[in-house]
C-alpha positions in Angstrom: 13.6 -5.9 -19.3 13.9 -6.8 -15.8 16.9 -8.8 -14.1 15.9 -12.2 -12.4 18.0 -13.8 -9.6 18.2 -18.1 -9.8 20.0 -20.2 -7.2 21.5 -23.2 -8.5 21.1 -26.2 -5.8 24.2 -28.3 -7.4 26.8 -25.6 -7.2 25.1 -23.2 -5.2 26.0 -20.4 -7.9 23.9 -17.5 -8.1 22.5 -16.1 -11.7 20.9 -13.1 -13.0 19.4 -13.3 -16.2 17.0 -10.5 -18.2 13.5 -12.2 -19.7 10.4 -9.9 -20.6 8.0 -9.7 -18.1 5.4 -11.8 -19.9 7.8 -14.6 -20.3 9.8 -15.5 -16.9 11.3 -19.1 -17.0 11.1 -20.5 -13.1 14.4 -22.5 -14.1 17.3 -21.6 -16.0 20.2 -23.7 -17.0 23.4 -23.0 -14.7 26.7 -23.6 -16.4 27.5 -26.7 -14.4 24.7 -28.1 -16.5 22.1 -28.5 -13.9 18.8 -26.3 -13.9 18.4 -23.2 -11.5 15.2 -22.2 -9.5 13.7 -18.5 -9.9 14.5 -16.9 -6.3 11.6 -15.1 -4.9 12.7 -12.3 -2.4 10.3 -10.1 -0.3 12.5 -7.0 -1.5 10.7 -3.8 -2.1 8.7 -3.1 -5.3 10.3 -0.5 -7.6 7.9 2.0 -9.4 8.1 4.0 -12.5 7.1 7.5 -10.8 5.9 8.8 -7.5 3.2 6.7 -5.5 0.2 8.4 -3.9 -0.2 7.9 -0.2 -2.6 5.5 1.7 -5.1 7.4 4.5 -3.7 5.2 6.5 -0.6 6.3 6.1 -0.9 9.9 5.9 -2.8 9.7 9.4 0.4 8.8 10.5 1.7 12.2 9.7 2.6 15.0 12.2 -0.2 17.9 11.6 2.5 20.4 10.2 3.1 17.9 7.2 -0.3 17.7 6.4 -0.4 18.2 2.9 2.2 15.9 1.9 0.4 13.8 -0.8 3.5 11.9 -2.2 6.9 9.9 -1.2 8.8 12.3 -2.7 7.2 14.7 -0.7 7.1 12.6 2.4 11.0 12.1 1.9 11.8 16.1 1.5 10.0 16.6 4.7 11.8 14.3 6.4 15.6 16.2 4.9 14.3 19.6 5.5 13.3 18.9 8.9 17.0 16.9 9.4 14.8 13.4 10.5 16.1 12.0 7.0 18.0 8.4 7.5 21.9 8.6 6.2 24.0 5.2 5.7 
């Protein structure tokens, strides 16, 4: 089950709570009694797998990685050719 983040407005405490995916409340009751609101963030989306590329995105590409088909792939690329991000 995923983990929802609420925000409660009378004691500004944060709350993560599990619910099934077909059943997510959009309030919660907080502890100090009052009801929390669902917080919607503009996070990433998390995926069960790898994710095929866009054209668009493989346009991008230089020509010497021109079969990369995948993130994964995308991401080994980057570390073999030392342009991988570290922090």
């Amino acid at each position: 089950m995923p983990v929802y983040e609420y925000k409660c407005k009378k004691c500004r405490r944060s709350l993560e709570e599990m619910h099934p995916i077909t059943a997510i409340p959009d309030r919660v009751k907080c502890k100090c009694g009052a009801m929390a609101r669902k917080v919607y963030s503009r996070g990433a989306v998390l995926t069960d797998g790898d994710v095929k590329w866009l054209e668009s995105a493989k346009a991008t590409l230089p020509k010497d990685a021109e079969n990369i088909q995948t993130r994964s792939e995308h991401k080994r690329y980057l570390r073999d050719h030392n342009l991988a991000c570290i922090g």
